[in-house]
Steps between C-alpha positions, in 0.01 A plus 500: 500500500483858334110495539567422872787748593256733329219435712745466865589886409147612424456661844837698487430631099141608637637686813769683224212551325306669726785725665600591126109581430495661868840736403341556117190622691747734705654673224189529235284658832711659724382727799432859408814690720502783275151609646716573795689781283217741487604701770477899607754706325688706785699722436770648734742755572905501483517371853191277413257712704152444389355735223196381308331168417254365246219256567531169238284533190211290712532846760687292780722594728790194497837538555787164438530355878918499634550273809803685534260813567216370717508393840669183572239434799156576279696201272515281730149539703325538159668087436392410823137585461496410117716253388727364823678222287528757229889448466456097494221426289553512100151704429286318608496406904381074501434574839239773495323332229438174741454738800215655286350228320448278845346867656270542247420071499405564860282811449334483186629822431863651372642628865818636368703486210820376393659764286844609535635838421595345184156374401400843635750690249344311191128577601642865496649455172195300334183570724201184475215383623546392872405096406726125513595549135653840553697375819656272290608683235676737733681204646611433180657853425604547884716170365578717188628819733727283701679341220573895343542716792657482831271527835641852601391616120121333505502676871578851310284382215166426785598819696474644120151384421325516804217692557440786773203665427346710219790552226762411725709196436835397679633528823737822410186679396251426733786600751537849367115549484414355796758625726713741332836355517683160325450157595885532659373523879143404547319515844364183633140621415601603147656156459150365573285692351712453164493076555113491533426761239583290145235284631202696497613813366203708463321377746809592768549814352634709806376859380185290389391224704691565829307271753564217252932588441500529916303195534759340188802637656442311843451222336836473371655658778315158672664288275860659528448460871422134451842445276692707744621740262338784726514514863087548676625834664548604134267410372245640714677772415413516156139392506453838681688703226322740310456425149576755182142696416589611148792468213798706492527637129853444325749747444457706173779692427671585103151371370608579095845341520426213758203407245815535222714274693256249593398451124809498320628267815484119613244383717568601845742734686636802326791689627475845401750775479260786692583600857162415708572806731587712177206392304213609724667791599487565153124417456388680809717805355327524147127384631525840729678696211221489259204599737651847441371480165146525440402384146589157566888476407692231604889426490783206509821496635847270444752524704783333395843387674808618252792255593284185362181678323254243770198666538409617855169646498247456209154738524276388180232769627360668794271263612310189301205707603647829264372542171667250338659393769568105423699650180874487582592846394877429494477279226248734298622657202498867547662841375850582650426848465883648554614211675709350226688900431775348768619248281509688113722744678702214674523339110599836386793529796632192362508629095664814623211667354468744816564480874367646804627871459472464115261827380193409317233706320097480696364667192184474251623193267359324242616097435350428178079522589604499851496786754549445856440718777601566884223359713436834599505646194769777505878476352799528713756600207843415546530210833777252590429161480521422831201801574299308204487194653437637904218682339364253217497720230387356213659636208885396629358169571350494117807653354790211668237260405473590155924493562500126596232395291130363646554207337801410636404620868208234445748257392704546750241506783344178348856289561503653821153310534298838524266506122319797409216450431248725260146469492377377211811543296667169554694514201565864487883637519520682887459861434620798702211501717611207692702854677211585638330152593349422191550133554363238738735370782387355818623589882738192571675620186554819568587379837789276344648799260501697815671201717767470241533890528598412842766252409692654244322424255410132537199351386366178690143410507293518783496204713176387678606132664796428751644239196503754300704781713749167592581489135563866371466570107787592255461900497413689229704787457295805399744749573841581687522589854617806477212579281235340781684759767519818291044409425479365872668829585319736311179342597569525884561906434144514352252760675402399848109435564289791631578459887762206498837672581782417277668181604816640498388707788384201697746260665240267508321477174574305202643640242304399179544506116142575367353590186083519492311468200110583379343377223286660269194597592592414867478162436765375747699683759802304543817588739829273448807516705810316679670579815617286866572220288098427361321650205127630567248479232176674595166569204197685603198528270214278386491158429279553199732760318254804557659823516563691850473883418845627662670222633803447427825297601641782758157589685350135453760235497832659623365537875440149507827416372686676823259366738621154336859629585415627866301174546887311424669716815820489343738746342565543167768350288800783454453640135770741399496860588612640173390409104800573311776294727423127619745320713752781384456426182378697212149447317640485207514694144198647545294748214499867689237545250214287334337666175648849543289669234717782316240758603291485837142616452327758716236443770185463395170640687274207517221671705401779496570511097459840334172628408306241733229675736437382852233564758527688758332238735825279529708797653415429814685127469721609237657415145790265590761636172662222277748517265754229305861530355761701576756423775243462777549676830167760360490846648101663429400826511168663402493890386841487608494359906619172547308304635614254831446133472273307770651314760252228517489418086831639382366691193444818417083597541363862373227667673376772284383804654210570287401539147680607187813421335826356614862372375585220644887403475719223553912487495694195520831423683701641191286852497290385170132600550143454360242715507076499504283743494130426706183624545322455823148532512222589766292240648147571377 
């Protein structure tokens, strides 16, 4: 009896057999979806404006297919030419398959086929030879499909995969190329054209084989006729449109930090922080600044919004066609030059080692082996802090440092998420030349210490994705706000640019905080500043570190920076009027004096020094006088005349009158004087 209730259930045991054998099957060899995933990075702006995109690593073009954003009419005309019992059948369409086989009994010959869009998806996915063995096994994963995804997902998955021609894959990017636009509203002749293309693609290649896409495109407007889904007069219509002759190229805007994004990013859509209108302005603006230049410098620019530190406009380079153009220069490790003096002094404010009106000495000092000097070489004497700073003067920026300590200003800027860093001395204790740039920072730093100057002192790193500026950082707090007013302050007050007027004289013009640095050996011209609620970073120089004989920050960089500013059209943030008083309130116990040494020393004659002898030959252009020490303000005279300083350079120049012997004399602010006796001799 066992035996025989054994053998009556034979037939069910096989058939759960062979389903569990079919389902084991399923599982151990599934379809391969995550082909499908390879798609174009895009990358967009904050209002999802197209910026850049990157071709897959096999160089197509393929973007992820959205129902939701192609037209609902191309959907349904490309089922009723394809696959009209798409939404009933489970794959594979029984119905087709005997429609074919008895056509191709009757002719000898296969007379049409009887994929569906599914079996068409997995022939995109795992491409064979055309035969009866390969027609089965894609009924067997069109089976697979249906079981995992839904049909309006396999019809995004086909309108993935399909080809269009060339490197173009998908119905989004064939759309763009094609006809310039998304597949949101297509024409009746675009719908056609983009049906009968997947099936011959390069041999209906519009800008390629244009008799044969017309000849395609009737076709299917034919067969949409046929399945009323396209009225005759229409149609007709569309057989006579013209067809597109060429590709539209893509968009390529913020090249260096669209390539970031789409790298660091998933597969697919990006939404950046940069402003699309913003960002080629931008480009445009420093591709037309450099051809001033003529030894092949190029530049980058940030521009940066303060109230949530998202990046607007991000210019790697002037061009990917510039000497090392494809490098993204904001990221490069340079030399700040000056551009880090703003915040020592700000560290200082908050020690109440000095403030703004606090006197310090601009004289010949020695720290230790170390002897900075003024860029230009001379010695102001006795300056307030606030003058140091507007005018970069190295030895006050030295002397606070050595005040606060370089190793704690590197501490401190390295929790603030700003590290110094010095050329091969990785392990060395900062030194006092980080004053004076001697250590590596790169442009979207300096563009977040200056952004925090902005805000009171806040540090927040820069944010580059629209998740990112959703969810602002903890801050950082680097200094007070009073602090980041009395620097902001001081910085707006600095020196105008030859031929910008003041922008306290302009109703119009922003009112910026900048500071501008140079590197040594005019290395890097940088210009830094904050003002109508963004901070501007702007470096000029070249992308290979060569020197640029005489550029620096203010001739090079800074005019960039306020074109960056004008570009913005709107007025500058209100920074206070006065150093000393903020919000009514005083800044604070401040030193009057920093370093008062118990005896000032007299001006020094730098050139001419006594005893020297000097051709007659420069007279005509003149021996511009130099001297250091004393309490600046220098009054010259030679053989007793004083002697008037030019208008166009400031300082004081001496055109001899002919050979012999002459006393040249200086007297500082406090009526100390130095004296030098020269000999000028006749041209031979």
């Amino acid at each position: 009896m066992i035996a025989g209730a054994i053998i009556r259930r034979l037939p069910v045991l096989g058939a759960l057999a062979a389903v569990a054998l079919v389902a084991a099957a399923d599982l151990a060899f599934p379809p391969p979806l995550e082909r499908a995933q390879a798609v174009s990075q895009l990358v967009v702006d904050r209002e999802g404006q197209w910026l850049h995109a990157f071709a897959t690593d096999a160089g197509r073009w393929r973007f992820a297919a959205d129902l939701d954003a192609i037209d609902p009419g191309f959907v349904e005309r490309l089922i009723a030419v394809e696959d009209k019992r798409y939404w009933r059948h489970w794959g594979v369409d029984p119905f087709a398959v005997f429609r074919a086989g008895i056509s191709s009994a009757k002719s000898g010959r296969i007379v049409s086929g009887a994929s569906t869009i599914t079996m068409q998806t997995v022939r995109l996915m795992e491409p064979r030879r055309r035969n009866l063995q390969s027609k089965l096994i894609e009924m067997v994963r069109a089976l697979q499909i249906e079981r995992r995804l839904s049909k309006t997902e396999i019809l995004e998955l086909y309108l993935t995969l399909a080809p269009y021609g060339g490197n173009i894959e998908g119905v989004r990017a064939a759309s763009l190329i094609y006809f310039d636009k998304e597949p949101v509203r297509l024409t009746d002749a675009e719908q056609a054209l983009l049906i009968a293309l997947p099936q011959a693609p390069e041999a209906r290649r519009p800008d390629l084989e244009p008799a044969n896409a017309k000849a395609a495109r009737a076709k299917v407007l034919e067969k949409l006729v046929q399945a009323r889904a396209i009225t005759p007069v229409r149609a007709s219509e569309a057989r006579d449109a013209s067809l597109p002759a060429a590709r539209t190229s893509f968009p390529r805007l913020a090249y260096h930090a669209a390539n970031r994004l789409a790298r660091s990013s998933h597969p697919g859509i990006t939404r950046s922080t940069l402003d699309r209108l913003m960002q080629s302005r931008a480009e445009a603006m420093v591709a037309a600044y450099v051809k001033r230049f003529d030894d092949g410098a190029t530049a980058s620019l940030l521009i940066i919004d303060n109230e949530t530190r998202a990046v607007r406009a991000a210019v790697g380079s002037s061009g990917l066609a510039a000497k090392g153009g494809w490098i993204d220069l904001t990221a490069a490790v340079r030399s700040p030059g000056s551009t880090l003096k703003p915040f020592i002094y700000a560290l200082a404010f908050e020690d109440g080692v000095a403030g703004p009106a606090s006197v310090i000495d601009d004289m010949p000092r020695n720290f230790g082996d170390y002897a900075p000097e003024n860029f230009d070489r001379t010695f102001r004497g006795e300056v307030r802090v606030r003058e140091a700073l507007q005018h970069s003067l190295n030895v006050p920026a030295v002397t606070m440092l050595d005040r606060i300590g370089a190793a704690r200003f590197a501490a401190i800027l390295r929790a603030a998420g700003v590290p110094l860093r010095t050329p091969h001395r990785a392990d060395a204790t900062p030194g006092l030349a980080l004053a004076l740039g001697g250590a590596g920072v790169t442009a979207q730093e300096i563009a977040t210490l200056y952004a925090a100057l902005a805000k009171g002192g806040d540090v927040r790193p820069l944010v580059w994705t629209t998740d990112e500026e959703a969810s602002i950082a903890a801050p950082y707090s680097l200094f007070s706000d009073a602090t980041a007013k009395r620097v902001s302050a001081i910085l707006a007050d600095a020196p105008s640019l030859a031929g910008r007027a003041p922008a306290k004289l302009s109703q119009s013009a922003p009112r910026v905080a900048f500071k501008t640095g140079t590197s040594y050996g005019y290395r890097d011209a940088w210009a830094a500043g904050h003002g109508g609620g963004y901070t501007v970073v702007a470096w000029v120089g070249h992308a290979n570190g060569s020197p640029r004989s005489g550029a620096t920050g203010r001739k090079a960089a800074a005019p960039l920076l306020f074109e960056a500013f004008d570009m913005l059209e709107r007025n500058g943030i209100r920074l206070p009027e006065t150093i000393e008083e903020i919000d009514g309130q005083p800044a604070g116990p401040m030193l009057a004096r920093l370093n008062r040494p118990r005896r000032q020393a007299p001006p020094e004659i730098t050139f001419p020094r006594s005893g020297v002898e000097v051709f007659e030959s420069g007279a005509m252009r003149g021996f511009a006088l130099a001297a250091r020490g004393g309490a600046a303000d220098y009054r010259w005279y030679v053989n007793g005349e004083r002697l008037v300083r030019e208008e166009t350079s400031g300082r004081a120049v001496w055109r001899p009158t002919g050979p012999g012997f002459y006393d040249v004399t200086v007297v500082d602010r406090k009526g100390r004087m130095a004296k030098s006796k020269v000999r000028v001799i006749a041209s031979r």
